[in-house]
Backbone as a chain_set.jsonl record, in Angstrom:
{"seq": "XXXXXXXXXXXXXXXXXXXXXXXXXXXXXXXXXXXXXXXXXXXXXXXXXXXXX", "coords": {"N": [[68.482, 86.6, 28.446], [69.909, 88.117, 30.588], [71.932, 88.62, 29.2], [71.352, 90.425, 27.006], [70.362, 92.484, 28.331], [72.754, 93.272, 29.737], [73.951, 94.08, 27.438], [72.483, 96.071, 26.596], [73.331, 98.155, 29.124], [75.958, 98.72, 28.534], [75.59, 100.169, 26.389], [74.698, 102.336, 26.974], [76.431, 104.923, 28.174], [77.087, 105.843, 25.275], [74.292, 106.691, 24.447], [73.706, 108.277, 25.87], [75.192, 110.36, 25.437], [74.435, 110.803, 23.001], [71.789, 111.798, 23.9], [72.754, 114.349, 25.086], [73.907, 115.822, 23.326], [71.382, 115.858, 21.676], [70.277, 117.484, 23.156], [72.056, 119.84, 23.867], [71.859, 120.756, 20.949], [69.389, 121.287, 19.948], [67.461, 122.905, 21.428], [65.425, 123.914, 21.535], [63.632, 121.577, 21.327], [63.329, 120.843, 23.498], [61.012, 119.905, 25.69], [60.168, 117.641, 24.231], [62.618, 115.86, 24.509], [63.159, 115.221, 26.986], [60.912, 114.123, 28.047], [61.611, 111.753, 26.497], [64.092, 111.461, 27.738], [62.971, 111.001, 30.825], [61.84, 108.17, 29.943], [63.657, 107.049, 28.889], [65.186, 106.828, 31.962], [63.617, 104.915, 32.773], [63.868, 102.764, 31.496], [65.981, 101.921, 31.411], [65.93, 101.564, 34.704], [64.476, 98.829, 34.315], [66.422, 97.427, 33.06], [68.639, 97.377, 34.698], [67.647, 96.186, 37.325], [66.83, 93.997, 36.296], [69.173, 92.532, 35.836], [70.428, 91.995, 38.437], [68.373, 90.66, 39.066]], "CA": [[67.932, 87.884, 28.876], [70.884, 88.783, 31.218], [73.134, 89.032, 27.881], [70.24, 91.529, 26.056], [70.585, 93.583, 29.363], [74.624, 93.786, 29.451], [74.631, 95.292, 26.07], [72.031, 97.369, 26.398], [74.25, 98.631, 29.418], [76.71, 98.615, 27.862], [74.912, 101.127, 25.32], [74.29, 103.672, 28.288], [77.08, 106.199, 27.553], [76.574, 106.251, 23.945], [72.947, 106.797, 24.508], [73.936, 109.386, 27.236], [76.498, 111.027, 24.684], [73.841, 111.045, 21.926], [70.561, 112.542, 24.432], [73.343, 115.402, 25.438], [74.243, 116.478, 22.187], [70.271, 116.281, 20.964], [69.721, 118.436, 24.518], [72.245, 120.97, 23.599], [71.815, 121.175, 19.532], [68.092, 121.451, 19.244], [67.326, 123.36, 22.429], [63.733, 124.103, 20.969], [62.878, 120.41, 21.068], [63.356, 120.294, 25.151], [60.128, 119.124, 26.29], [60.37, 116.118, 24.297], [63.847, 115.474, 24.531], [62.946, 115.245, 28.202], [59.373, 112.997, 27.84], [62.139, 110.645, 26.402], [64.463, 110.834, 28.957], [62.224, 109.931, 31.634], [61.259, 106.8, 29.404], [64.99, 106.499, 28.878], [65.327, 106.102, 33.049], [62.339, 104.105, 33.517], [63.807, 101.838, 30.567], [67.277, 101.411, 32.198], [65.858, 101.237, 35.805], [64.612, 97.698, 34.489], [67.561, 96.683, 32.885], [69.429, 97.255, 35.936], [66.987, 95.026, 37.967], [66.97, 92.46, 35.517], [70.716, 92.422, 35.568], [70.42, 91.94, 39.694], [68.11, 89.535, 39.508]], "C": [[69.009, 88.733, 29.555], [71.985, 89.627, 30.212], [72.569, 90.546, 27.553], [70.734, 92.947, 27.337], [72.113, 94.293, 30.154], [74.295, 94.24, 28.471], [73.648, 96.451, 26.139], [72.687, 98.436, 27.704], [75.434, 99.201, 28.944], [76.365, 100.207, 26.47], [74.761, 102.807, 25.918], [75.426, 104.554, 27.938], [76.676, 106.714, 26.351], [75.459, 107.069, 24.24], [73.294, 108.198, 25.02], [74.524, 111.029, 26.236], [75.401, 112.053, 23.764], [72.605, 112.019, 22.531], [71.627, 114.049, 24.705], [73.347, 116.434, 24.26], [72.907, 116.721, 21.361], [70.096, 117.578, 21.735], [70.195, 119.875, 23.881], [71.876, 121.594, 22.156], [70.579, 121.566, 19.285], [67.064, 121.676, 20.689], [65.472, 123.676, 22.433], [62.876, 123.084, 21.316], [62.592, 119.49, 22.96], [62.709, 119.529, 25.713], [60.19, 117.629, 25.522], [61.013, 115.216, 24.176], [63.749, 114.933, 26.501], [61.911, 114.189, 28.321], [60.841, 112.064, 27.169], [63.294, 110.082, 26.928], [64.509, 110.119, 29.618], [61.939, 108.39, 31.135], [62.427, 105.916, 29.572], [65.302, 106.002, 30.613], [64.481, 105.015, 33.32], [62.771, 102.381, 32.893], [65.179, 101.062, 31.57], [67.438, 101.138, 34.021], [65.403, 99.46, 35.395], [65.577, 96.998, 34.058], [68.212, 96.683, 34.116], [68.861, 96.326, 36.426], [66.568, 93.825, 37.342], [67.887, 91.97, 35.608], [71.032, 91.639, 37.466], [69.716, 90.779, 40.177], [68.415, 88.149, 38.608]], "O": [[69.118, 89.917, 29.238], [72.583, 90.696, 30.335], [73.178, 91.592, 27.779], [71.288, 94.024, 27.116], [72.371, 95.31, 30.797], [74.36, 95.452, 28.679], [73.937, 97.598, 25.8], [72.602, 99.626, 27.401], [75.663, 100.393, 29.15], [77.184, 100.966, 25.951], [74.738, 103.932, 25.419], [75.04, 105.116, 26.914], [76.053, 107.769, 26.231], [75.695, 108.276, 24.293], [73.034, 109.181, 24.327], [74.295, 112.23, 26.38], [75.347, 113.281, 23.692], [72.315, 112.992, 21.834], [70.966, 115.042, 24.4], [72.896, 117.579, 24.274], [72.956, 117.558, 20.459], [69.817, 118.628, 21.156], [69.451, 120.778, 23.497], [71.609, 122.794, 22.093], [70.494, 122.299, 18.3], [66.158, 120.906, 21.009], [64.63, 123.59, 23.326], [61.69, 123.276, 21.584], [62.108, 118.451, 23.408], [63.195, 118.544, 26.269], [60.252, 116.59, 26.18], [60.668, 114.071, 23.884], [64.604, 114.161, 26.936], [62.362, 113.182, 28.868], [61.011, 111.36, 28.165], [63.661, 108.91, 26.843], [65.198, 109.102, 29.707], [61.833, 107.494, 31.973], [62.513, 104.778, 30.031], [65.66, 104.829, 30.722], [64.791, 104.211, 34.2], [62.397, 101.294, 33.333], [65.217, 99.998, 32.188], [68.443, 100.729, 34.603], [65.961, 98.658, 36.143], [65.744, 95.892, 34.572], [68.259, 95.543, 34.579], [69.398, 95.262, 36.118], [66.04, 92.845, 37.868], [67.819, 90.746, 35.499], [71.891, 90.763, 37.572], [70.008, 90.064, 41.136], [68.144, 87.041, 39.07]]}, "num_chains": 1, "name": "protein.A"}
């Protein structure tokens, strides 16, 4: 489980790279570029605390 949660760290820029470039290119699509955001923190607040504990 600890492994699964390094790479998906590990994934976090990319990810970061890829939500930026949806954000700016398809400016129309905001609200639910945003609704998957939030999902996106909520997802990587438990990896982090998986990683901790």
């Amino acid at each position: 489980m600890k492994v699964l949660a390094w790479m998906f760290l590990g994934a976090i820029p990319i990810s970061m790279g890829v939500f930026f470039s949806l954000e700016v290119g398809v400016w129309w699509a905001g609200p639910v570029l945003l609704g998957g955001s939030t999902l996106f923190v909520i997802v990587l607040i438990w990896a982090i605390r998986t990683v901790v504990e």
